[in-house]
Backbone bond lengths (Angstrom), bond angles and torsions (degrees), N, CA, C in turn:
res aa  C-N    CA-C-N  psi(-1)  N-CA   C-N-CA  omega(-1)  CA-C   N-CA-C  phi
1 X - - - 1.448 - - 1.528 108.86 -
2 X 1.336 118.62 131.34 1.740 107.90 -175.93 1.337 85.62 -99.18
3 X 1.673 105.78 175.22 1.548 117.52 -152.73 1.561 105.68 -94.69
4 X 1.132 150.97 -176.06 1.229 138.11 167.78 2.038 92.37 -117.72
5 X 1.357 95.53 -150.57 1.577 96.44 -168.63 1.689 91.71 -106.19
6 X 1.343 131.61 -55.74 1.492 100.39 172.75 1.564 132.09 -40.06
7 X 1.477 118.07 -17.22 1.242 141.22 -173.45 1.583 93.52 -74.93
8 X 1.005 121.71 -61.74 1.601 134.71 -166.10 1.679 94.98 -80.75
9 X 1.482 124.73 -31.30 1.302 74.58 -174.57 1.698 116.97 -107.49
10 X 1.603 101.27 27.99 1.520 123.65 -176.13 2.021 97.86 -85.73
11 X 1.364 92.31 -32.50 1.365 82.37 -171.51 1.644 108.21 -100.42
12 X 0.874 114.43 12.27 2.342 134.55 176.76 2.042 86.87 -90.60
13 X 1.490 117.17 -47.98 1.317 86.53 -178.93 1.451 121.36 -93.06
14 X 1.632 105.87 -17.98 1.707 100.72 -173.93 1.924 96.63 -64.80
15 X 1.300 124.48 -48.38 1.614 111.24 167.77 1.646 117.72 -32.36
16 X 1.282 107.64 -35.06 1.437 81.29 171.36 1.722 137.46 -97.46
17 X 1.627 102.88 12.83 0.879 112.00 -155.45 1.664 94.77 -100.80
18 X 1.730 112.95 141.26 1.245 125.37 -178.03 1.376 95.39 -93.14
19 X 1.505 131.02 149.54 1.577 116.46 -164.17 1.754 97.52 -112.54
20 X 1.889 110.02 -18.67 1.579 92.13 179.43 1.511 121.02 -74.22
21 X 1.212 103.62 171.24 1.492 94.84 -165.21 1.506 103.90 -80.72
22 X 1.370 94.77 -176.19 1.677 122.36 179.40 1.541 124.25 -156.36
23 X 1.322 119.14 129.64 1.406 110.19 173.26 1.758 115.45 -81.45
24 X 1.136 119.88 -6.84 1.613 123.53 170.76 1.702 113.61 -26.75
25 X 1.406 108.38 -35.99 1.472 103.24 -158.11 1.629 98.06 -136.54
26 X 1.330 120.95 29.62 1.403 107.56 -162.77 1.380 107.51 -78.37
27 X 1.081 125.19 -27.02 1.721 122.09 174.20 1.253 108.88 -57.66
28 X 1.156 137.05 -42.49 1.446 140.56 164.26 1.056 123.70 -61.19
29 X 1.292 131.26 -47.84 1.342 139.06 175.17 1.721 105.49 -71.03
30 X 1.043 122.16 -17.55 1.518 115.63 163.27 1.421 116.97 -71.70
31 X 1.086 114.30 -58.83 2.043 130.03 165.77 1.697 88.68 -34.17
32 X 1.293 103.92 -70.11 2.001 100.03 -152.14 1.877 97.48 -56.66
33 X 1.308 109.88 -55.68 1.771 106.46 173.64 1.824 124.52 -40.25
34 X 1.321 90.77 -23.22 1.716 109.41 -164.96 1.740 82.59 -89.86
35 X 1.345 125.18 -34.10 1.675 100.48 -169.32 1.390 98.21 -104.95
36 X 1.690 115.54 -13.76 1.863 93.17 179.03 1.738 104.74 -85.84
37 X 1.392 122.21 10.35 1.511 130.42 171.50 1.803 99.73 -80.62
38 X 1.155 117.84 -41.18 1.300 133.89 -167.71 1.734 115.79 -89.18
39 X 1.185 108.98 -26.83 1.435 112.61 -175.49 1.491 100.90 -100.75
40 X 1.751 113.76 -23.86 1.666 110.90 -179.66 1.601 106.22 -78.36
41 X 1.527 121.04 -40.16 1.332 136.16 175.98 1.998 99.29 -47.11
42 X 0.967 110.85 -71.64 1.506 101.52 -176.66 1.450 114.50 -77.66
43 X 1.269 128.53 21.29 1.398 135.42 138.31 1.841 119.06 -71.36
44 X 1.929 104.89 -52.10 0.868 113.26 167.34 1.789 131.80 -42.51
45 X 1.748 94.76 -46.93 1.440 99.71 170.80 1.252 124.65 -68.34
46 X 1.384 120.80 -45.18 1.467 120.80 164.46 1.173 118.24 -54.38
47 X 1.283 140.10 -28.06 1.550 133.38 170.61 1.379 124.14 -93.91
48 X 1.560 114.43 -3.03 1.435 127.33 162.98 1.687 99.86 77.30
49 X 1.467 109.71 41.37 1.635 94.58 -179.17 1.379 102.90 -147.90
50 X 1.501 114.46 61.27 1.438 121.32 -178.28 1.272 136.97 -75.69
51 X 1.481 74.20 -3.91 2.407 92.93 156.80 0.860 132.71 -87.54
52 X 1.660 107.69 2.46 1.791 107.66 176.82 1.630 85.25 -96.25
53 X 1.111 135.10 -69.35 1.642 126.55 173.11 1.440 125.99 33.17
54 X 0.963 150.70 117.07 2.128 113.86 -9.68 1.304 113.79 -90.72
55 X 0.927 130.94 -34.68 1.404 131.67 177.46 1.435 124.31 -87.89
56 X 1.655 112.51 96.77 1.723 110.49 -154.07 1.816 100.90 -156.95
57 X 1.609 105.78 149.66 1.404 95.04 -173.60 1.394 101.96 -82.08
58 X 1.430 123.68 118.89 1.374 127.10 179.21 1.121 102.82 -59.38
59 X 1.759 121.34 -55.77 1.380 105.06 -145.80 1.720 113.17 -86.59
60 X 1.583 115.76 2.35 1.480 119.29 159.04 1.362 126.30 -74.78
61 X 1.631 101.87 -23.55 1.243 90.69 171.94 1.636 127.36 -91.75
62 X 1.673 100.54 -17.96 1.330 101.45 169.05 1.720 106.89 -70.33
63 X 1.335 111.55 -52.51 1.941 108.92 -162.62 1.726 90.52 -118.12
64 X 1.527 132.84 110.17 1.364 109.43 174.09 1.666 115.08 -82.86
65 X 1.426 126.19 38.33 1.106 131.57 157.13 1.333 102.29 -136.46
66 X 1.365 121.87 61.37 1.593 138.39 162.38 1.561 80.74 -108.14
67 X 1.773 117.35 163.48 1.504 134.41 102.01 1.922 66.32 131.11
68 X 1.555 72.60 -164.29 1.800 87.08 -136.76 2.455 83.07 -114.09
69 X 1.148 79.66 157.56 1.748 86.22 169.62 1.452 123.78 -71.19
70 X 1.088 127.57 173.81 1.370 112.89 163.35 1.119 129.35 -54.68
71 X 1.042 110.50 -49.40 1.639 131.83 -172.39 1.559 97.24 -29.70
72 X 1.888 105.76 -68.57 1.707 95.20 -172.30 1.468 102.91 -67.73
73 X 0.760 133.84 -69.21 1.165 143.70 -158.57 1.797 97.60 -34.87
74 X 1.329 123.19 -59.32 1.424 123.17 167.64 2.011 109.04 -32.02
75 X 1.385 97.04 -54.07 1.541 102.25 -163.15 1.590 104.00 -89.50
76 X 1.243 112.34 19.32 1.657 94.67 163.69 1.806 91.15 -128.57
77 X 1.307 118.51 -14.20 1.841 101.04 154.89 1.375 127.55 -54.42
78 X 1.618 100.82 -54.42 1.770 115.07 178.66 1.916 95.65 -57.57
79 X 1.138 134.94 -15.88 1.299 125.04 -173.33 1.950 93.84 -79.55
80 X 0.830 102.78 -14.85 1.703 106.04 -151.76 1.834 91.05 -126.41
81 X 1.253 115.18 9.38 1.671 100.26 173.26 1.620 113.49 -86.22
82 X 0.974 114.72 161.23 1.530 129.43 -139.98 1.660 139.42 13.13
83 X 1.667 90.37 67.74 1.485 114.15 -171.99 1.811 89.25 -103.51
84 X 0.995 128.90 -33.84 1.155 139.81 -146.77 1.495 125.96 101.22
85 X 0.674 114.86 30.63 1.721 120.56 167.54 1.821 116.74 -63.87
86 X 1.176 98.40 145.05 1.535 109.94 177.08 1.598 100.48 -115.60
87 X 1.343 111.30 -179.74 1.574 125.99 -168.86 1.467 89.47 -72.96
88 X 1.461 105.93 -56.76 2.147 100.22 -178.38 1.316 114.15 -17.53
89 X 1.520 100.53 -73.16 1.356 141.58 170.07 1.414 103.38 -2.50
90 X 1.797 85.46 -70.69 1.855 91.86 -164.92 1.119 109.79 -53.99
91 X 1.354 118.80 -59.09 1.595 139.67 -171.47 1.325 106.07 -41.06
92 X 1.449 139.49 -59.55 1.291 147.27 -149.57 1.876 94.95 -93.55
93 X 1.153 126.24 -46.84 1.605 123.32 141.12 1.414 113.25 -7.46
94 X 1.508 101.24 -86.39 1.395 109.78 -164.14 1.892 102.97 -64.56
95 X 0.879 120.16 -30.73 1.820 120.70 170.37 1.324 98.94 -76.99
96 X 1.257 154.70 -46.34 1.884 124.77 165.14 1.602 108.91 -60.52
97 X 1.344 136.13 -19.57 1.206 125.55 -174.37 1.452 102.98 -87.22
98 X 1.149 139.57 -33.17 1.354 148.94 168.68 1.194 109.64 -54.83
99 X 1.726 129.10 -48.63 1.569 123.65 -163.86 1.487 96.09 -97.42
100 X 1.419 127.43 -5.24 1.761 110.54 160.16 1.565 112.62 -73.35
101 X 1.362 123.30 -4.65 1.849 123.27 162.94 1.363 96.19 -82.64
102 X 0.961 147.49 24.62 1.553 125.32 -159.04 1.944 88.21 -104.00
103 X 0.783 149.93 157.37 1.661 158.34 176.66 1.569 111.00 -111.68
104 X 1.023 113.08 -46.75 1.295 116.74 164.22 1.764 133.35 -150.83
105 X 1.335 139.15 -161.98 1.086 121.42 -174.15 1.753 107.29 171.58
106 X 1.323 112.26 164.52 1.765 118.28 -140.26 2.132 81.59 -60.08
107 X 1.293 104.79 167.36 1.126 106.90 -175.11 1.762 114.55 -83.85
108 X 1.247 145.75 163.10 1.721 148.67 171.35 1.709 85.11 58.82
109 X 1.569 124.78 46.62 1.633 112.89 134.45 1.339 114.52 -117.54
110 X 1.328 109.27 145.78 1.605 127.73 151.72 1.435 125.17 -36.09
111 X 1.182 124.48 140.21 1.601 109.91 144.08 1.228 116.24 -46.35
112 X 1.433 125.03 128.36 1.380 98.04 -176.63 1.809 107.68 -117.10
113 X 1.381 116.34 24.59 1.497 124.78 158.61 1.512 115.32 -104.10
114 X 1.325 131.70 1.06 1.265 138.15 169.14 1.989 116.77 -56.91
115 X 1.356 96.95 -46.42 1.423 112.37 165.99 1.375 126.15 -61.26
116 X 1.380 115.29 -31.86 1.277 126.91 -146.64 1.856 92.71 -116.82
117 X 1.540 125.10 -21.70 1.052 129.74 133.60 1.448 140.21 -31.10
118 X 1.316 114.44 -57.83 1.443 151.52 155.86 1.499 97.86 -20.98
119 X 1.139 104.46 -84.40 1.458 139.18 -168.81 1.660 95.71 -37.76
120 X 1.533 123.33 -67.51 1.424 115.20 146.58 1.284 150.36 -3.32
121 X 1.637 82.30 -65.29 1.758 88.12 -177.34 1.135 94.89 -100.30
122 X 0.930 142.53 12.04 1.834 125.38 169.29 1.765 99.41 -123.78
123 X 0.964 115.17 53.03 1.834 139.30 147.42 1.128 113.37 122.76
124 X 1.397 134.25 29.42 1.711 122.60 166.51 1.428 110.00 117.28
125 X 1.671 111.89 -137.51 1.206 124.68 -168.76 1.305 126.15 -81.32
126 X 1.464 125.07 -150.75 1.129 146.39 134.88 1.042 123.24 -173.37
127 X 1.183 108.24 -171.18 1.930 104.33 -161.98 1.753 102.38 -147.52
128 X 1.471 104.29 -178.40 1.480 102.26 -168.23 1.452 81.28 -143.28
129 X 1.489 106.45 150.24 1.378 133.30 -179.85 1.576 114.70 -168.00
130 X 1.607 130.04 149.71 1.410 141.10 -165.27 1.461 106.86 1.76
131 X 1.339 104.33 60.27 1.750 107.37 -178.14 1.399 143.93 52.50
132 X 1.675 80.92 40.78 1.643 102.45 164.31 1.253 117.59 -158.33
133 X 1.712 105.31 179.31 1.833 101.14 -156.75 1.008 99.54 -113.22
134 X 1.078 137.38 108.85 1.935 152.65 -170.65 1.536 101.78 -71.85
135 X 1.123 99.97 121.10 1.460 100.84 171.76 1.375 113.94 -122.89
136 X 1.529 148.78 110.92 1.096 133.51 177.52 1.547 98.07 112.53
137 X 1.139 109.62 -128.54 1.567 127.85 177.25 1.246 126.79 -136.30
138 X 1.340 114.23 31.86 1.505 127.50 160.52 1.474 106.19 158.28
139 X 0.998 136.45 -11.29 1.167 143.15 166.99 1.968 123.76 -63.23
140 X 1.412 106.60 114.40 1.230 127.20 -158.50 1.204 116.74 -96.55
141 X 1.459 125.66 148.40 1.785 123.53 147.28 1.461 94.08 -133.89
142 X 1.541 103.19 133.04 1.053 112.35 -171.20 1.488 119.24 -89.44
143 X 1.404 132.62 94.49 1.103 146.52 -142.01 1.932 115.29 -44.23
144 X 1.603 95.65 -48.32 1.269 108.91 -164.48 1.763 136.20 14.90
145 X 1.460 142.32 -118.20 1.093 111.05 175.09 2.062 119.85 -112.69
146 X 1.272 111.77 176.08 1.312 101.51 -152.31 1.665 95.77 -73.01
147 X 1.443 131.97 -29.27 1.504 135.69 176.45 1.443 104.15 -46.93
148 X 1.092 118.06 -19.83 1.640 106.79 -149.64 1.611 91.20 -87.94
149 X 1.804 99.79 -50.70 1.501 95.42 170.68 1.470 133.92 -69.93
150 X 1.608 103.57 -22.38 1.784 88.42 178.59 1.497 114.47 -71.65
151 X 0.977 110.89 -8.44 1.395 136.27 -167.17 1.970 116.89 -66.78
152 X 1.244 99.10 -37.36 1.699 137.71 179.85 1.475 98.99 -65.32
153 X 1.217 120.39 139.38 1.411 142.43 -146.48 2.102 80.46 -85.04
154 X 1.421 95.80 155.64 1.750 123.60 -162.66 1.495 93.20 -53.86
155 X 1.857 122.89 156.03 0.805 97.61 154.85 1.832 165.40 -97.13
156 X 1.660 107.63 -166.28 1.820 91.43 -158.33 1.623 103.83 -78.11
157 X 0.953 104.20 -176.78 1.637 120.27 159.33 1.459 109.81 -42.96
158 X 1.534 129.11 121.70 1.059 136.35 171.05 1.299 114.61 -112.93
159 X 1.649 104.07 8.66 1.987 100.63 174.25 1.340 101.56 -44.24
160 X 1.696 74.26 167.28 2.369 79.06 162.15 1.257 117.76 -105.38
161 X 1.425 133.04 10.28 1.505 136.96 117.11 1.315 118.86 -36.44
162 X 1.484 122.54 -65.85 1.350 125.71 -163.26 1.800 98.10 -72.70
163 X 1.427 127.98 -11.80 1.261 98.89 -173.64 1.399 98.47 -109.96
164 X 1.248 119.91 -12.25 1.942 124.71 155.04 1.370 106.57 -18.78
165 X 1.522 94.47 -69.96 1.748 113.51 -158.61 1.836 92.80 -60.77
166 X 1.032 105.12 -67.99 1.631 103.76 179.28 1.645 125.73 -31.47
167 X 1.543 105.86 -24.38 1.357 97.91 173.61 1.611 110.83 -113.75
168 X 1.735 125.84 -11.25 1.021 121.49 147.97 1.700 120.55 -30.68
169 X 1.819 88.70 -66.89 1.824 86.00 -174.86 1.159 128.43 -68.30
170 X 1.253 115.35 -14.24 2.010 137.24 170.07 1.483 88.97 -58.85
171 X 1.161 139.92 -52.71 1.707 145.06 -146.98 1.593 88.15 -89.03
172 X 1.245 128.51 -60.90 1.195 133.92 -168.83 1.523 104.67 -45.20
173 X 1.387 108.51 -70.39 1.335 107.82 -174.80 1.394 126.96 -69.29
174 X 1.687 122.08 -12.04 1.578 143.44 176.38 1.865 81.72 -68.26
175 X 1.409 112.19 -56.17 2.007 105.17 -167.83 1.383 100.07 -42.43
176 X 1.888 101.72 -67.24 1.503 96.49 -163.85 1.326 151.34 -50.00
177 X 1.900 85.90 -30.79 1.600 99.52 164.33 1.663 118.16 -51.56
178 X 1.382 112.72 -43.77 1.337 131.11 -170.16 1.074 108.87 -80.15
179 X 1.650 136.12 -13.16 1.297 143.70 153.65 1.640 107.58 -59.73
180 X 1.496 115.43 -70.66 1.363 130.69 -178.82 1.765 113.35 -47.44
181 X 1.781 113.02 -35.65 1.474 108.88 173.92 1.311 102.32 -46.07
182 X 1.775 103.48 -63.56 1.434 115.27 -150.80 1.107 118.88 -63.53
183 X 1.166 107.02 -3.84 2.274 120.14 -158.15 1.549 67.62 -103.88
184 X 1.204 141.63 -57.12 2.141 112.16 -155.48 1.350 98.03 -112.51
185 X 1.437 146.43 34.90 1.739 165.33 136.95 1.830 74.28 -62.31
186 X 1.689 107.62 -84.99 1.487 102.18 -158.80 1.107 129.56 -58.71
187 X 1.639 121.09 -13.95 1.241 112.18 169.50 1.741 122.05 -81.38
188 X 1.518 92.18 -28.73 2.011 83.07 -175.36 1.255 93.19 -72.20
189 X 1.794 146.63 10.43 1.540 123.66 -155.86 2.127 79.98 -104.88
190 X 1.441 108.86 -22.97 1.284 118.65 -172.89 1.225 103.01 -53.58
C-alpha cells in the first residue's frame, strides 16, 4: 500500500517526538488524554466494539481492509527506536498509522488520534496502572467505562494558547499543594 499525505505527515511529527516523559506540559497533556478517551469512546460506540476501549485499532474495526502491513509499520518504529517508546507506544503507533488509510468514517466524529498525538509531542508517554492513565509521574485519569466518557461535554480548546493556560494552572496548583505540604511538614517538626 503506498502512503498517502496524512500518512506522511503523521509520521514528520511522530520523528519529532521524544517518547520519555516530561512534566513541562502535564496540565495539557491531561485535557488532550481526557478528549482522546472521549473522542475514542464515541468511535467505540459507533463501531459497536466497546471492549476493545481505549486503546483499539479504529480503522479495522471501522474498514477491516484499512491499515498498513507490518512491514511499514515495522519500518517507521525502527525510525523511532530509542526515542523512548514503550510496547503501548508501539501498539497505539501502529493504530494512528492504520486510521490515516481510513477514506471515510460515521458522520459528527473527530479524529480521534489527533489528541492522543498531542499528548506525544507535548512530553512523551504514558502508562496505565489499577485503571488509570498515568500521565507524568503520578498523575491519573481514571479510565473506567467508555459511556461515561463519550458522555462528557464536546471537545475543549486545543489551541496552543488554550493548552499554555492548562498547564500554567496544572503548575499553579502542583506549587500550592507543595506550599500546603511544606506549611504542615513545618508544623508537626514544631
Amino acid at each position: 500500500m503506498t502512503t498517502g499525505v496524512s500518512t506522511e505527515q503523521l509520521v514528520a511529527r511522530l520523528r519529532r517526538v521524544r517518547f520519555e516523559e516530561s512534566l513541562d506540559h502535564n496540565g495539557s497533556r491531561l485535557v488532550l488524554m481526557r478528549e482522546y478517551l472521549r473522542r475514542s469512546a464515541l468511535w467505540a460506540q459507533a463501531l459497536d466494539c466497546l471492549t476493545a476501549w481505549p486503546f483499539f485499532d479504529i480503522a479495522a474495526a471501522a474498514d477491516p481492509s484499512a491499515g498498513f502491513g507490518d512491514a511499514f509499520t515495522s519500518f517507521v518504529l525502527g525510525e523511532l527506536d530509542g526515542r523512548g517508546l514503550r510496547p503501548i507506544d508501539e501498539r497505539v503507533i501502529a493504530y494512528m498509522l492504520n486510521f490515516t488509510t481510513l477514506r471515510a468514517w460515521p458522520p459528527g466524529l473527530s479524529d480521534p488520534f489527533e489528541p492522543l498525538l498531542m499528548v506525544y509531542e507535548r512530553g512523551g508517554s504514558f502508562g496505565r496502572e489499577a485503571g488509570c492513565i498515568l500521565i507524568g509521574h503520578g498523575d491519573g485519569i481514571p479510565q473506567r467505562h467508555p459511556e461515561m466518557h463519550a458522555a462528557r461535554e464536546s471537545e475543549p480548546d486545543l489551541s496552543p494558547a488554550a493548552l499554555d493556560l492548562f498547564d500554567r494552572r496544572w503548575e499553579e496548583r502542583r506549587e500550592e499543594a507543595a506550599r500546603r505540604v511544606g506549611a504542615a511538614q513545618q508544623r508537626s517538626a514544631d
